[in-house]
C-alpha positions as CSV (number, residue, x, y, z in Angstrom):
1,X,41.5,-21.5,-14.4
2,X,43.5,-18.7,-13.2
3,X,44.9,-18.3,-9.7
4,X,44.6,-14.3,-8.3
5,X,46.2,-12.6,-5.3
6,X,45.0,-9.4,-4.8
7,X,43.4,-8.7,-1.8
8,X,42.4,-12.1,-1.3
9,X,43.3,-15.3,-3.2
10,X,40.5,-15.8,-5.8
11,X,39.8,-18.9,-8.3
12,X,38.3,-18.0,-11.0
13,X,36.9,-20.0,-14.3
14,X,34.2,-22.5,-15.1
15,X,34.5,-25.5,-12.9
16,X,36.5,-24.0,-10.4
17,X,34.2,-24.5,-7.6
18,X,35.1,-28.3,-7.9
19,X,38.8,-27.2,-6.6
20,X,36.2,-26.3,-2.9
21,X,37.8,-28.3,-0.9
22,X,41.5,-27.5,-0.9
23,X,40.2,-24.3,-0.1
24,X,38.4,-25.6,3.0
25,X,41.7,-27.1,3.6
26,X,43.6,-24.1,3.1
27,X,41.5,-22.0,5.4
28,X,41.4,-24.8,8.2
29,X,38.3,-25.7,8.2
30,X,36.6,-28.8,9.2
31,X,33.0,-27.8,9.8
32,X,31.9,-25.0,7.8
33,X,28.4,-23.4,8.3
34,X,27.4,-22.9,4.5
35,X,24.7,-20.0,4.5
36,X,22.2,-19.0,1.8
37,X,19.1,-18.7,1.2
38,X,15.9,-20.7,-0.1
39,X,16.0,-19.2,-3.8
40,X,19.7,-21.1,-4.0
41,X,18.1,-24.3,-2.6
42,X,15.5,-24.6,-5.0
43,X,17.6,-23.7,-8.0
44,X,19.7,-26.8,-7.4
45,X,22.9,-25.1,-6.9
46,X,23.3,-26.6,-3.6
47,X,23.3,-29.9,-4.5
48,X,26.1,-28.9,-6.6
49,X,28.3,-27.5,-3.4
50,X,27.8,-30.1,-1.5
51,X,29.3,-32.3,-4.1
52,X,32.2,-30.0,-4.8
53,X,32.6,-30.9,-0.8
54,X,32.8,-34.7,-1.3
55,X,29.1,-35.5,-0.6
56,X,29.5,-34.8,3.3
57,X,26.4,-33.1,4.6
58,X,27.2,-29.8,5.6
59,X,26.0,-27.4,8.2
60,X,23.0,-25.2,6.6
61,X,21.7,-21.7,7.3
62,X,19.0,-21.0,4.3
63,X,17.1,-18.3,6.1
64,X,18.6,-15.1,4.6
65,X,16.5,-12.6,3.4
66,X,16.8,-10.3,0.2
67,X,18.6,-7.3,2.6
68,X,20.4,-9.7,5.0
69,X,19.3,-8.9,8.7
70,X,20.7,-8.9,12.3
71,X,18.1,-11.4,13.6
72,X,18.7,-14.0,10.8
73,X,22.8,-13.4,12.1
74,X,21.5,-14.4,15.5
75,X,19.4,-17.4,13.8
76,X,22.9,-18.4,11.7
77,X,25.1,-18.1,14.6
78,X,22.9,-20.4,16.6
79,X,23.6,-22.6,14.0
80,X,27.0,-22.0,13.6
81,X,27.9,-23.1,17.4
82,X,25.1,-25.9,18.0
83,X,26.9,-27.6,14.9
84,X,30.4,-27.1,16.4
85,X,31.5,-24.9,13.1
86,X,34.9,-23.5,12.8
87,X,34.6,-21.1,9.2
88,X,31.5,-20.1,7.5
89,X,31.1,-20.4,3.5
90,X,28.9,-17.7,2.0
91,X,26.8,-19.6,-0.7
92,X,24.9,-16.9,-3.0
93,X,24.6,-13.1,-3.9
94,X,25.7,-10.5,-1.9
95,X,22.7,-11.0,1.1
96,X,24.1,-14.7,1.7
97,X,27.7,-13.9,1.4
98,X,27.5,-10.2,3.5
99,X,25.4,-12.3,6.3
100,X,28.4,-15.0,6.6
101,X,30.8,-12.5,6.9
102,X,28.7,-11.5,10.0
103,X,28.2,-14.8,11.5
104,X,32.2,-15.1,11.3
105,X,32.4,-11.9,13.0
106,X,30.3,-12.5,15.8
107,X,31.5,-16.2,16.5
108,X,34.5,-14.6,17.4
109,X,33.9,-11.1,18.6
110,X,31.1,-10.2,21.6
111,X,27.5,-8.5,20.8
112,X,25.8,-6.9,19.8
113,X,26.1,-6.7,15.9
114,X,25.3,-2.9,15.7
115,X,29.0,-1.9,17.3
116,X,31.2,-2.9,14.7
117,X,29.0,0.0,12.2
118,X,31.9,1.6,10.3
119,X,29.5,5.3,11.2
120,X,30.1,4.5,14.5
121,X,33.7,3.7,15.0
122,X,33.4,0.0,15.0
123,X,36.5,-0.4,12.3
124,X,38.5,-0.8,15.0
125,X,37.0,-3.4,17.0
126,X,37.2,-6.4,14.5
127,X,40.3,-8.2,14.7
128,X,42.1,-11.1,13.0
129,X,40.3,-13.4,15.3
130,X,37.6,-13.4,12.8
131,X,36.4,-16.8,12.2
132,X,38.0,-18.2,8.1
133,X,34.9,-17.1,5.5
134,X,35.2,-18.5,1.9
135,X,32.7,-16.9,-0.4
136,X,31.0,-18.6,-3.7
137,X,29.2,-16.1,-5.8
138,X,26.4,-17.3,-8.0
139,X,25.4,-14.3,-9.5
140,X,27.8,-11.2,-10.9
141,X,27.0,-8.1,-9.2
142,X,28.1,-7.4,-5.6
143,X,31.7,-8.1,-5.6
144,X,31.4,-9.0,-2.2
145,X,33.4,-12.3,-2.2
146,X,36.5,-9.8,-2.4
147,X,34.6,-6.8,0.1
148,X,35.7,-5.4,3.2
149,X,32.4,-4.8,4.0
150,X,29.0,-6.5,5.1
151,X,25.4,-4.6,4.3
152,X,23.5,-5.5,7.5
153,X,19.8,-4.5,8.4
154,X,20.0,-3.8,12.2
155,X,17.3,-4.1,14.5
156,X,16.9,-0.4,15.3
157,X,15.9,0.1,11.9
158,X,19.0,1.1,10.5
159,X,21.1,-0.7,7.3
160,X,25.0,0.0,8.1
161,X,28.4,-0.8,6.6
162,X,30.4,-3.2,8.8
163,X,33.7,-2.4,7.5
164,X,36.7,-3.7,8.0
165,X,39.6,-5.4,6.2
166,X,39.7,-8.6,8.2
167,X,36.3,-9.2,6.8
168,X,37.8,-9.8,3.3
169,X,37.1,-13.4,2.4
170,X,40.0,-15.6,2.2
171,X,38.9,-17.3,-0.5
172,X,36.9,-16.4,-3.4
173,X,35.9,-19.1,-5.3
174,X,34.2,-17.1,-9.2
175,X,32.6,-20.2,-11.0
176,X,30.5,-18.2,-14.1
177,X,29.0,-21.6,-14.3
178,X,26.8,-21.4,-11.4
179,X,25.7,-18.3,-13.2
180,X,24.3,-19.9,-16.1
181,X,20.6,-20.5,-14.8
182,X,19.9,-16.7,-13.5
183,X,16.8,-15.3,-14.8
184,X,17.1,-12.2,-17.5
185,X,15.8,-9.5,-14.5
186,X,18.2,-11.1,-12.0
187,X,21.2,-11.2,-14.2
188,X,20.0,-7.9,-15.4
189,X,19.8,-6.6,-11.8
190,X,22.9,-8.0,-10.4
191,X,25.0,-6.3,-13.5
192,X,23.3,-3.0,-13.1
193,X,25.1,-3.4,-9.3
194,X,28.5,-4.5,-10.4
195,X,28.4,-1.2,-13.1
196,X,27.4,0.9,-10.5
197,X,30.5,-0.2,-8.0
198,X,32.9,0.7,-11.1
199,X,31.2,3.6,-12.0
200,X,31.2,5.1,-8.1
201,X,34.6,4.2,-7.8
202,X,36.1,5.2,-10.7
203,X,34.8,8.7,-9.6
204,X,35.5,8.4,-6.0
205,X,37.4,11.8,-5.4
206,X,40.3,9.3,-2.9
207,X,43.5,8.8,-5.0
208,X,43.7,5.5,-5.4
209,X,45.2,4.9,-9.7
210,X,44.7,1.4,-9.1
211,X,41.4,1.3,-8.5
212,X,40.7,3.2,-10.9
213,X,42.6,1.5,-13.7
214,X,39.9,-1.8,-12.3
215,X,37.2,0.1,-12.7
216,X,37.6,1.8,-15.8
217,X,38.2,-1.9,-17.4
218,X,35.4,-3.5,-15.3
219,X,32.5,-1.1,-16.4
220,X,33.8,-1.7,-20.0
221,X,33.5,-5.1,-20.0
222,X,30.0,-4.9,-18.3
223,X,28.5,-2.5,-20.7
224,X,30.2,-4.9,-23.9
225,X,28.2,-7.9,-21.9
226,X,25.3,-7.2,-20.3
227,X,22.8,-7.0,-22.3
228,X,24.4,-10.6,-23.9
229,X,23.6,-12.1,-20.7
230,X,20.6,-10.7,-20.4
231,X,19.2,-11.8,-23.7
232,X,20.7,-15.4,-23.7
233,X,21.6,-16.5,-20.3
234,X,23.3,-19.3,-21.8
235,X,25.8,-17.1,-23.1
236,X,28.9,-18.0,-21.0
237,X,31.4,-15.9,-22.6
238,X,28.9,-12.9,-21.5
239,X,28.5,-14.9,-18.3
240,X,32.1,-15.2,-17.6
241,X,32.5,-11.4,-18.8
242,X,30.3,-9.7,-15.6
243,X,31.4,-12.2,-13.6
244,X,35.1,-10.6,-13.8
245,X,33.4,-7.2,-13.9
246,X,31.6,-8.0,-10.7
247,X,34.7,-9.0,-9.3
248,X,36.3,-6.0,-10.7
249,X,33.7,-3.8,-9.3
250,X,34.5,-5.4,-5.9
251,X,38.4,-5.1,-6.3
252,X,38.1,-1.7,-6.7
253,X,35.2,-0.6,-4.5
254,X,37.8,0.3,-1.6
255,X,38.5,3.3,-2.8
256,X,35.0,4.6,-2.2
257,X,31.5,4.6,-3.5
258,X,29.1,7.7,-3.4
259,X,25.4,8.6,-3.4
260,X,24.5,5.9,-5.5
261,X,24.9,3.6,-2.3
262,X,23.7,6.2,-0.1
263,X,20.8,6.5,-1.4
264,X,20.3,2.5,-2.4
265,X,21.9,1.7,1.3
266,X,19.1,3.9,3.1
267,X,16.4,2.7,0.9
268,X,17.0,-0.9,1.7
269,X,16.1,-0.3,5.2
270,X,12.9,0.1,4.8
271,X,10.6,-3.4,6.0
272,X,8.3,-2.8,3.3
273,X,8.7,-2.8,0.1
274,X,11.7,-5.0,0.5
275,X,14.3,-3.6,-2.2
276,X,16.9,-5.2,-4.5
277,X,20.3,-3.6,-3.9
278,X,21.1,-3.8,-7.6
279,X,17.4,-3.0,-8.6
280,X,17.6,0.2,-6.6
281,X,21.2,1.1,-7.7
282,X,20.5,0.7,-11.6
283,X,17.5,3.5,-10.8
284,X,19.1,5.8,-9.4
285,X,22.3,6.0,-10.9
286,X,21.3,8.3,-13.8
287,X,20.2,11.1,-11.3
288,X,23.3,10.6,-9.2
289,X,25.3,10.9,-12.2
290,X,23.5,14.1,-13.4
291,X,23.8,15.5,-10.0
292,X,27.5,14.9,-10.1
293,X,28.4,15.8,-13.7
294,X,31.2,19.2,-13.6
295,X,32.0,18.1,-10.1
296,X,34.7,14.8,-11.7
297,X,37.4,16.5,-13.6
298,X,37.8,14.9,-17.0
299,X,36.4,11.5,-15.3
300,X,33.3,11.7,-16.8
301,X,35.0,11.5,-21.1
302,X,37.3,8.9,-19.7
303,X,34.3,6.7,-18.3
304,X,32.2,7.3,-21.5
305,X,35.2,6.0,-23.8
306,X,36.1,2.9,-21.4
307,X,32.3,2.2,-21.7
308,X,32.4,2.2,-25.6
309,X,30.5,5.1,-25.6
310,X,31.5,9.0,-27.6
311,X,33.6,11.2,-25.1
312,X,31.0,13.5,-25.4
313,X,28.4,10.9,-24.8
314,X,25.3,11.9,-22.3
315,X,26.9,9.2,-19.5
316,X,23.3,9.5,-17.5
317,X,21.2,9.1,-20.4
318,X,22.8,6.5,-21.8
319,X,22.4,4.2,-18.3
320,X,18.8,5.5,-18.3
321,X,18.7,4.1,-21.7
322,X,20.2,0.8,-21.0
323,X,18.2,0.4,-17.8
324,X,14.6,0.3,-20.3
325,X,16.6,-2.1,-22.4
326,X,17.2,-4.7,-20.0
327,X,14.2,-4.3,-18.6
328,X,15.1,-2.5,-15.2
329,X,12.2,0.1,-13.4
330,X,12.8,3.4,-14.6
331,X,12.0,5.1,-11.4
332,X,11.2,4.0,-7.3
333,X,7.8,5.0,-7.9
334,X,7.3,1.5,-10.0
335,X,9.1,-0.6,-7.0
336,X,6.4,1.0,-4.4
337,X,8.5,3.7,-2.9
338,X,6.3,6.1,-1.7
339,X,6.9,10.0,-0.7
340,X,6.0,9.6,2.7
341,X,9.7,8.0,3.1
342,X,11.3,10.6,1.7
343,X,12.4,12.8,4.7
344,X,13.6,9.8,6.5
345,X,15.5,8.2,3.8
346,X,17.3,11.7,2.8
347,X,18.3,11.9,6.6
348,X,19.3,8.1,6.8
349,X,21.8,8.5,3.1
350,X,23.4,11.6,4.2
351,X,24.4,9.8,7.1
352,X,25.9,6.8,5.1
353,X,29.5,6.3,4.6
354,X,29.3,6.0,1.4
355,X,28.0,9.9,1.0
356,X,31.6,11.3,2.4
357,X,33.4,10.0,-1.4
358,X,30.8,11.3,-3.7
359,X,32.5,13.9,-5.8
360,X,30.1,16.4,-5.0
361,X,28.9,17.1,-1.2
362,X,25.6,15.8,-1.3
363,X,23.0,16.7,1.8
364,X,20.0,15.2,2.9
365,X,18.1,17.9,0.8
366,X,19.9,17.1,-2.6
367,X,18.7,13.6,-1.6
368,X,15.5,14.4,-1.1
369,X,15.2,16.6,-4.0
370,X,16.6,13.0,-6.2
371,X,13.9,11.2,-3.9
372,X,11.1,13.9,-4.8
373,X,11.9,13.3,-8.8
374,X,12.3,9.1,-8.1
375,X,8.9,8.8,-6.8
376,X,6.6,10.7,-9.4
């Protein structure tokens, strides 16, 4: 097990979770609302955290949906006070761990949830008063048990950043064992998402050398791994591998992320189809990167050889190329995106915050012209 400060304190190893509650102690909890979701139920893996916390029954929110939404916040936070909680632990991916962050926000700060949108100056309106969130991770993409941010479908339609750095965990607790019973398209999915916050950042145009030095290593040891994991899920060297290059991805991702999660941030607004996050970052990170390419400085050789791959390598084609071998979509059309969305969708990623650190300007008709190729 090792013991990591940097930006939060993070435990990471196999087992670790079992060390859950001299966390809860550390953060001063005595009634945490645990929020997930029904998939996390059924697998099992809550049994397993509520023995890590000594048996005692915890408070339970299970309703969170695949792009976590500011009604099931309301539905949590109801929760959350009728049960007397004082912390929140985020159970899950990214959906269950983004949607505690929010709970913890609102038990301590007023309504409603769409003010405290990084687009719309709420940055600085979240204070240190926020409630004490620990976050568990059971799958190795979304690096969001060491995030600033929360992904949060609104109720006007709109999915924004809440962004802030008091809504950093303070504890991460990275257990590559509750990893070990993800399905191949999940773990697939989720490691597409984690490569995709390395790659963004690492070509993020903010200086930031640390950051970069994560992601460089993170996206290496995701492409050594993935398709590993994805081919024996029982693999737990593999498993422990993207777990770290999840967290990596996360570590870094403060420096910036870029059309990518424009694009995949806009398109997971939408009611119906209801998008993956990873799913819809692993497709459209090869146009993104194309689009980019001559617009990184000499980022684009240095990514290729941390990745294992020739300087000269074909960086979008080889991601296109690992995306049909693990068995990802190779294009929105085949999720059910249609291109009746595409206006709105090129309007709603030009407006995201992650479009102002792409390396290359990018307006809402470049995104509609990635859109226009996406969907057949």
């Amino acid at each position: 097990m090792s013991l990591i400060t940097y930006l939060t304190t993070i435990r990471f190893g196999r087992g670790v979770i079992g060390q859950l509650r001299e966390d809860i102690a550390a953060c001063g909890m005595t009634k945490p609302l645990v929020v997930t979701d029904k998939g996390i139920v059924a697998a099992g893996l809550l049994a397993k955290l509520e023995a890590a916390m000594g048996g005692a029954a915890p408070a339970i929110f299970d309703g969170v949906e695949t792009n976590p939404t500011e009604a099931a916040t309301l539905e949590a936070l109801a929760v959350y006070r009728a049960a007397g909680c004082d912390g929140v632990i985020g159970f899950g991916g990214g959906s269950p761990i983004d949607l505690a962050k929010a709970v913890a926000l609102l038990a301590t700060h007023p309504e409603p949830l769409s003010q405290y949108a990084l687009i719309d100056g709420g940055l600085a309106k979240i204070t240190a008063a926020i409630a004490p969130i620990i976050a568990i991770p059971t799958t190795a993409g979304t690096g969001s048990e060491v995030g600033r941010a929360a992904l949060m479908n609104l109720a006007d339609g709109r999915k924004v950043g809440i962004v802030a750095p008091h809504m950093i965990p303070q504890r991460a607790i990275c257990d590559p064992d509750l990893t070990a019973g993800m399905p191949p398209r999940l773990t697939a999915a989720t490691g597409m998402d984690a490569l995709s916050h390395c790659i963004e950042t690492f070509l993020s145009p903010r200086f930031n050398p640390p950051a970069d030095a994560i992601a460089l290593d993170g996206a290496g040891r995701i492409m050594r791994h993935l398709e590993r994991a994805v081919a024996d899920g029982a693999d737990m060297v593999a498993r422990e591998e993207l777990m770290i290059g999840a967290l990596m991805g996360g570590m870094c991702f403060q420096k910036g992320l870029g059309a990518v999660h424009g694009l995949s941030h806009a398109l997971g607004s939408l009611k119906e189809p209801s998008l993956h996050h990873g799913t819809l970052n692993a497709v459209v990170l090869p146009p993104v990167l194309r689009f980019n390419e001559g617009h990184a400085d000499d980022k684009y050789p240095r990514l290729a050889r941390a990745m294992g791959l020739a300087e000269n390598a074909d960086v979008a084609g080889e991601i296109a190329a690992l995306n049909a071998r693990i068995g990802m979509p190779a294009d929105l059309a085949e999720m059910g995106v249609g291109k009746q969305v595409i206006a709105d969708i090129a309007q709603k990623a030009e407006r995201d915050h992650s479009t102002a650190t792409n390396p290359r300007p990018v307006t809402a008709a470049d995104y509609a012209a990635m859109l226009e190729a996406l969907t057949g």
